[in-house]
C-alpha positions in Angstrom: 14.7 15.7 7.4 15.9 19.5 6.9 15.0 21.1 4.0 17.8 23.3 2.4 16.7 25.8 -0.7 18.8 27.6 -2.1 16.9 28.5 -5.3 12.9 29.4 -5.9 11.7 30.4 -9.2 8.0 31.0 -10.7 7.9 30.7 -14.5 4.4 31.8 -16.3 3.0 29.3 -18.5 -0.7 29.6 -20.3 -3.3 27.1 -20.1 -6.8 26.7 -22.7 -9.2 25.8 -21.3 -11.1 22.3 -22.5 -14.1 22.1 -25.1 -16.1 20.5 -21.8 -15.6 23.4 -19.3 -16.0 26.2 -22.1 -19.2 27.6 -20.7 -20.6 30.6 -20.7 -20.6 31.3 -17.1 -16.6 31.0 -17.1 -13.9 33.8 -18.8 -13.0 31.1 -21.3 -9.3 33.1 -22.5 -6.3 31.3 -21.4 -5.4 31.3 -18.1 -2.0 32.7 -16.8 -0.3 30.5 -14.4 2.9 29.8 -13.1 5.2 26.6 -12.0 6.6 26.8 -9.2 10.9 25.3 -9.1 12.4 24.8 -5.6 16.0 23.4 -5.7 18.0 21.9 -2.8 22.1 22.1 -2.3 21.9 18.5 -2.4 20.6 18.5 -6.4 16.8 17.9 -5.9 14.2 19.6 -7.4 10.9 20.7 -6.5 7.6 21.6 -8.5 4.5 23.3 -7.9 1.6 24.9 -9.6 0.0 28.3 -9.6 -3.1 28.4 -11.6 -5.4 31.6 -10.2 -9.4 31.1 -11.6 -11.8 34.4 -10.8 -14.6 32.8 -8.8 -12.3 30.3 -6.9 -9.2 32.9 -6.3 -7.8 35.9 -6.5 -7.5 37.4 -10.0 -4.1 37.0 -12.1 -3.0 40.2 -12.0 -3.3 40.3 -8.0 -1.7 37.1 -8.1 1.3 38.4 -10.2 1.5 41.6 -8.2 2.1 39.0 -4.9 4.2 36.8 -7.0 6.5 39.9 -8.2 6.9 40.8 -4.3 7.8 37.4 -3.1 10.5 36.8 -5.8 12.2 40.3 -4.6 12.0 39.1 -0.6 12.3 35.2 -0.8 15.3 33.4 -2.6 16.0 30.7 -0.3 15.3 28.6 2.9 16.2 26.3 5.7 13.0 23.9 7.2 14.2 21.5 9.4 10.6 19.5 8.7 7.0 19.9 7.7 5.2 22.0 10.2 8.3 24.2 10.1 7.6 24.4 6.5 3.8 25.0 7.5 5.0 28.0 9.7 7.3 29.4 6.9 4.1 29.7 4.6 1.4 30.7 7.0 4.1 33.8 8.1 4.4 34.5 4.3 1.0 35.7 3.8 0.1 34.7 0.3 -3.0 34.1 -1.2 -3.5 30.7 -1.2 -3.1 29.4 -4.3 0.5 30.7 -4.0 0.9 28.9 -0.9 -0.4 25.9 -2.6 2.2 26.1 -5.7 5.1 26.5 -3.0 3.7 23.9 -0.7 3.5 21.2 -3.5 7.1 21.9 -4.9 8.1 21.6 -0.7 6.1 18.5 -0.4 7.6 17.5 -3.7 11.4 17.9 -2.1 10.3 16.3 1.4 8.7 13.2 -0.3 12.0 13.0 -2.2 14.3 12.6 0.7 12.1 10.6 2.7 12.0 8.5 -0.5 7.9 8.2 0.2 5.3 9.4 -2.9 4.2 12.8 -1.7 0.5 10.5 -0.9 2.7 8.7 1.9 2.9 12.4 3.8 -0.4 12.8 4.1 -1.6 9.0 5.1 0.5 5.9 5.4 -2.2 3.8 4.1 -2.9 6.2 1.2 -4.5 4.2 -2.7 -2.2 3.6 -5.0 -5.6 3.3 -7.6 -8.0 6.1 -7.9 -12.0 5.9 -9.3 -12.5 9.3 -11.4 -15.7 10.1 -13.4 -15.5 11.5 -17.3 -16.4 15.1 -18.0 -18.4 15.1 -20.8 -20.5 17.6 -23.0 -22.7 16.0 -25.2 -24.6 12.2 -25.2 -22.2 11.4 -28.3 -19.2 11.9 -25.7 -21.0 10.5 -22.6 -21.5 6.9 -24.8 -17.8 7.3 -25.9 -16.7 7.3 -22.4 -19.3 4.9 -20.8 -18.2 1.9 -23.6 -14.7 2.7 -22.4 -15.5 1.8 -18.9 -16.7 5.1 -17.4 -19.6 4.5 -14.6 -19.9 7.9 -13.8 -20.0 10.8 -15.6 -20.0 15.0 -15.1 -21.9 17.6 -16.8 -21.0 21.5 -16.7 -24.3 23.4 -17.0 -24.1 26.3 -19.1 -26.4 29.6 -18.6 -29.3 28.1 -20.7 -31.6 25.9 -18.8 -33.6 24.9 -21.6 -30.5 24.0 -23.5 -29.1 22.2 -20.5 -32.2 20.5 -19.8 -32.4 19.0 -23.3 -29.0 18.3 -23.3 -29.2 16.1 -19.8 -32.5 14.2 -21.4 -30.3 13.1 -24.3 -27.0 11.9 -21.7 -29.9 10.3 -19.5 -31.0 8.2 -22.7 -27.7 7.7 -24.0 -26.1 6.4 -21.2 -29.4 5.0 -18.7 -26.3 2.9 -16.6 -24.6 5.6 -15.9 -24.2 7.5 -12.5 -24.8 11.1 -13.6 -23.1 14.4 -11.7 -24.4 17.5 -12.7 -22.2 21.2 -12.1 -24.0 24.3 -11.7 -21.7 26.2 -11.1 -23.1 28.5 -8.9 -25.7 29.7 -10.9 -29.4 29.3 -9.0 -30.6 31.2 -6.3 -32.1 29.0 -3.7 -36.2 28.6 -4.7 -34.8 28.1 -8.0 -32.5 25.1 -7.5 -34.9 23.6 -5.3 -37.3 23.6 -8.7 -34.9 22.4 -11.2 -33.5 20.0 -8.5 -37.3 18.6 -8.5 -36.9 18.3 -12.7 -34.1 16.8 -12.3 -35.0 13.7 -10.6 -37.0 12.7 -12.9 -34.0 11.8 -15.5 -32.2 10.2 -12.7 -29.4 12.9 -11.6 -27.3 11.5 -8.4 -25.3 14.7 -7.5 -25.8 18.3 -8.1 -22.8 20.2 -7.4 -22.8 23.9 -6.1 -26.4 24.6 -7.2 -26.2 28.4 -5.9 -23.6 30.6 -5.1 -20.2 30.2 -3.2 -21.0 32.9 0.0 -24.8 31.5 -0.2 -24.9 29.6 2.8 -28.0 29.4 3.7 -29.0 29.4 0.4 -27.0 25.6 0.0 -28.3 24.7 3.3 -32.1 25.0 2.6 -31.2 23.2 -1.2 -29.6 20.5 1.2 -32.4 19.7 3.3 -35.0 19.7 0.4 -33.5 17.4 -2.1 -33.6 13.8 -2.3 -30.5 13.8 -4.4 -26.7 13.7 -3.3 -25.7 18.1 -3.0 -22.3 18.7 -3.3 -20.5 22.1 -1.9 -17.4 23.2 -4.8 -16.8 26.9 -4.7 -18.6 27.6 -1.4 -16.0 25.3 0.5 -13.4 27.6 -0.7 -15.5 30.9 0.6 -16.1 29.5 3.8 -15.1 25.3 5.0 -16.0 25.4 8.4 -19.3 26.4 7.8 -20.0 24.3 5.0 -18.9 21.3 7.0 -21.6 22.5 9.8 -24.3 22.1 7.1 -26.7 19.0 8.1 -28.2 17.4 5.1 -25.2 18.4 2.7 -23.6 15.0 1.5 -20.7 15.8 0.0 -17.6 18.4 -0.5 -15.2 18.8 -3.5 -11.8 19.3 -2.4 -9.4 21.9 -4.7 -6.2 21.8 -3.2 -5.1 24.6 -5.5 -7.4 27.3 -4.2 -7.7 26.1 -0.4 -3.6 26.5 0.6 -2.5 22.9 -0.2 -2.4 19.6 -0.2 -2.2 19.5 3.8 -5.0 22.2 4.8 -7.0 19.9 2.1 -6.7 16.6 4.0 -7.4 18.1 7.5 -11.1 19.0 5.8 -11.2 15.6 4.3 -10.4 14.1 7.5 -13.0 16.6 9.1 -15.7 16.2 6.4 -15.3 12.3 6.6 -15.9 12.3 10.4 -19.1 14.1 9.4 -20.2 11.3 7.3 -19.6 13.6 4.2 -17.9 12.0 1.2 -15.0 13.6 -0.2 -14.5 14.3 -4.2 -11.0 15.6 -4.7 -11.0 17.5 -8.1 -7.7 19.9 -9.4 -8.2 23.4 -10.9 -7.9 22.3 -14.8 -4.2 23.2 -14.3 -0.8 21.7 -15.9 0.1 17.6 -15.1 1.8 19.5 -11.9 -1.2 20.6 -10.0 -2.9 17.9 -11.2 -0.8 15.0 -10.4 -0.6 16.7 -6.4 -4.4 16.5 -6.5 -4.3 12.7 -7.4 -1.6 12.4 -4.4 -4.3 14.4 -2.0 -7.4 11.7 -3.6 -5.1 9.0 -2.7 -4.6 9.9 0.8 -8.2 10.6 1.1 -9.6 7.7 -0.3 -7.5 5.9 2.5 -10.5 7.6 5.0 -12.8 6.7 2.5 -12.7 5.8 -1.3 -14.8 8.1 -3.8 -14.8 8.9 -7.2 -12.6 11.8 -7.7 -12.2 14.6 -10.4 -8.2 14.4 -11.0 -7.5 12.8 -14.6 -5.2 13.9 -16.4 -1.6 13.6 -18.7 0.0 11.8 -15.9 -3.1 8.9 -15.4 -2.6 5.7 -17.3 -6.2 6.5 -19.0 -8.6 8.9 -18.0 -10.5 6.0 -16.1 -8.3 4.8 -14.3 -5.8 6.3 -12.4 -2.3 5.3 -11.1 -0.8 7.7 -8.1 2.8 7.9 -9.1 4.8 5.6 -6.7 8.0 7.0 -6.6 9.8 9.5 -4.4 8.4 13.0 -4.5 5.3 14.2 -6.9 6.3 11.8 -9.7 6.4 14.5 -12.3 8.6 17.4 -13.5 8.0 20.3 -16.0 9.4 18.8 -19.1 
């Protein structure tokens, strides 16, 4: 199954940001990003995604800076298969969410001749359906999604916790059915998360996600083994995996493929984090339909370890409730 590229291009694109995920502790301008084209003698073509975020990767001008170096020194390729394709990447030394965006316009090419979905790569028995939950902002918008058939829900906490702690009492009322995941993004220190973590079981919260920093480690572990609630690991899974997955008492990881090197490095900590006991929730960076349809192909060949409710809607889901993996060869979407 050799692998012959003869063309690679990066082409910038900008990307807003959603009303849901505007908050305060995010730089809310557009992002600069970049697709990722890889085309074969044969006629195939290959995509991929490049969407840097400050707190998950390097910044965008570092990223350009790499990006300008690789276009002078790499124009083409010859991989004979995947872990030759694995070597080719590790020896080029990029930050990883360029090796991501050139990984998942390879993966794209590889599926493609082997005539598999780019799931089919990572698991034989990979989903074909996908659970997500609705990111929501308000208790208007949480009831709009949970009549349309949304049983869990997501909430990005903003840098006002008496804001956000109204806000969650009116979602709690609004929608009492509902499984409710709360995002701090970060933002507590330790003896602080522990408190509001204490607050918030009484409205019924199931998960917090990253309630203190990415590098706080032993911050996460001590919020781990004090709350009663599910504690997710986002960001500090990107500064550090191996020890996250050593934390006892954490329940779950989120899983960006974008910011950890690929689709492939991804499922090897889903496959380790499920032998843990830890459930998996695959979420993609708020990138184009690109990135986020090689996320969906990631949740798919996790959830064939064990099914979850992932973060990967998007343009390229049949409704933002229930997703369809694309079944044909290859991601199962081009830049348009």
């Amino acid at each position: 199954m050799t692998l012959s590229i003869h063309s690679l291009s990066m082409t910038q694109y900008a990307l807003e940001l959603d009303k849901a995920v505007q908050v305060n502790v995010f730089d809310n301008s557009p992002r600069k990003c970049w697709h990722v084209c890889a085309q074969t003698v044969d006629g195939l073509t290959g995509w991929g995604d490049i969407a840097p975020w400050p707190g998950f990767s390097e910044t965008s001008g570092e990223i350009d800076a790499q990006i300008h170096q690789l276009e002078k020194t790499v124009s083409s390729s010859q991989l004979k298969d995947i872990d030759e394709m694995e070597k080719w990447l590790d020896d080029l030394a990029v930050a990883p969410v360029i090796r991501s965006g050139l990984e998942l316009a390879c993966l794209d090419l590889f599926a493609q001749i082997a005539g598999v979905p780019i799931a089919a790569l990572l698991h034989p028995k990979h989903a074909t359906e996908l659970s997500v939950h609705a990111l929501v902002d308000t208790a208007e918008t949480a009831i709009k999604w949970v009549e349309s058939g949304a049983a869990s829900i997501k909430v990005k906490l903003s840098d006002s916790w008496v804001d956000d702690r109204s806000r969650i009492r009116d979602i709690r009322r609004a929608v009492p059915q509902a499984k409710l995941r709360l995002d701090a993004n970060g933002a507590w220190t330790a003896s602080l998360a522990k408190q509001r973590v204490m607050e918030l079981n009484k409205l019924g919260i199931d998960i917090i996600e990253q309630p203190v920093s990415a590098g706080d480690l032993a911050g996460l572990r001590a919020v781990a083994s004090a709350c009663e609630m599910t504690v997710s690991a986002d960001e500090s899974v990107c500064f550090d995996a191996d020890s996250v997955l050593a934390i006892d008492g954490l329940n779950e990881i989120v899983l960006k493929p974008m910011y950890l090197g690929g689709l492939r490095p991804s499922f090897e900590l889903a496959r380790k984090a499920h032998q843990r006991g830890m459930r998996v929730c695959v979420t993609h960076a708020l990138e184009s339909t690109i990135g986020r349809t090689g996320a969906g192909h990631l949740a798919a060949a996790s959830d064939a370890l064990r099914p979850a409710v992932h973060g990967v809607s998007g343009a390229w889901a049949r409704s933002d409730l229930e997703i369809t993996v694309p079944q044909t060869p290859g991601l199962g979407v081009s830049v348009q």
